[in-house]
C-alpha positions, 0 to 999 in steps of 0.5 A: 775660704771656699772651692767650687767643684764642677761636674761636667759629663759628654752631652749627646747633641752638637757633634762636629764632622768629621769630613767636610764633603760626605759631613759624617757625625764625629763622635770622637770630639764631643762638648761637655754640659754641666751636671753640678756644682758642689761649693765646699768649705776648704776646711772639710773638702769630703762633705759639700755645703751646698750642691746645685744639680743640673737636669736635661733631656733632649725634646727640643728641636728633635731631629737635628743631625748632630745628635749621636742618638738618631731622632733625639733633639738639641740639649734641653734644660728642664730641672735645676735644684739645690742640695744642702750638706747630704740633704736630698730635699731640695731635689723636691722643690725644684725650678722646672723649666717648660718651653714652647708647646711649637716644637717643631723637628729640625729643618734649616730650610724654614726659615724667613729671610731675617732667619726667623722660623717659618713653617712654609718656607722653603729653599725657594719661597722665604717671605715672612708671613703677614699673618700676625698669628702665626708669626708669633706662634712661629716666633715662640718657636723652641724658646722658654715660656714658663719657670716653676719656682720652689715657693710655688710661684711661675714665671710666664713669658709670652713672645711676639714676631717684630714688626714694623711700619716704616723704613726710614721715611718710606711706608713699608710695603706687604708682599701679597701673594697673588691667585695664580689660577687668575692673575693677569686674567683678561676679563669682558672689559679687555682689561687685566686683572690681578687677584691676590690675598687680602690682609684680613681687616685691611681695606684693599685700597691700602694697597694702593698707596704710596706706589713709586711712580704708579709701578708694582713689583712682581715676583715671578 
């Protein structure tokens, strides 16, 4: 009794390459995104009942090299709304998506080692933070906070970094990162000495338990 109409247009963002070894933007081949979807009674194909319209931009994750657009982000949703018939008023009373205020530009070396986000990570250096604070602000990195509803109301959504206590039946361990202007300082007692970074609230004897045969583990 009815037929959907799908309109799709050539987005400007997930190029592919056109070599493998120099990695050129091949703007040939380009993906599709939806525009709109008009649902029409197949009595009368020329007037639709019912459109749903689809609104991007391309503010997120700014910087990525497949974009045709030097500079310009990944697709980004930010509006999606309905028309009736040839009625233009449900363009006023739209859903409106809102993201993360942490938006930072593309850069595929920070991250952790379980491939979160981590703003000072490098090709070298990809332990995750035991800041809690900042695991969590990096962890709403690009993601979806907030839908503006056309009844007036909002959808929040709030995200926090996974964390965990145990591995099996072990105690998990904290990587701290050590003072290098004083570790392994020789003091007046002829003994040596480690310095490192304590976890805010953490009494620093916690770090001292549970050590396998009383041995420490270094990354040098």
């Amino acid at each position: 009794t009815h037929k959907a109409v799908f309109h799709i247009s050539q987005r400007d963002d997930a190029l592919g390459v056109d070599d493998e070894y120099v990695g050129r933007k091949d703007t040939g081949q380009k993906l599709y995104k939806l525009d709109s979807i008009q649902l029409f009674s197949k009595e009368d194909m020329t007037v639709p009942i019912k459109t749903a319209v689809f609104e991007y931009d391309y503010t997120l994750c700014e910087g990525v090299p497949n974009n045709i657009v030097s500079g310009q982000g990944k697709l980004t949703l930010k509006k999606v709304y309905f028309k009736y018939a040839l009625s233009e008023k449900g363009q006023q009373n739209p859903y409106c998506f809102r993201y993360s205020a942490f938006n930072p530009r593309y850069a595929p070396e920070k991250m952790d080692r379980w491939g979160n986000y981590k703003e000072d990570a490098n090709y070298f250096e990809h332990y995750t933070t035991q800041d809690d604070s900042l695991a969590n602000c990096w962890a709403s990195a690009w993601l979806l906070t907030e839908i503006d509803l056309p009844e007036g109301g909002t959808i929040t959504v709030d995200y926090e970094s996974d964390d965990y206590a145990y591995v099996q039946d072990k105690q998990a361990m904290y990587m701290a990162e050590v003072y290098p202007a004083t570790a392994f300082q020789k003091e007046d007692d002829e003994k040596y000495y480690i310095y490192f970074h304590k976890k805010p609230g953490v009494d620093a004897k916690e770090y001292l338990k549970g050590f396998k045969n009383n041995l420490m583990y270094f990354k040098i």
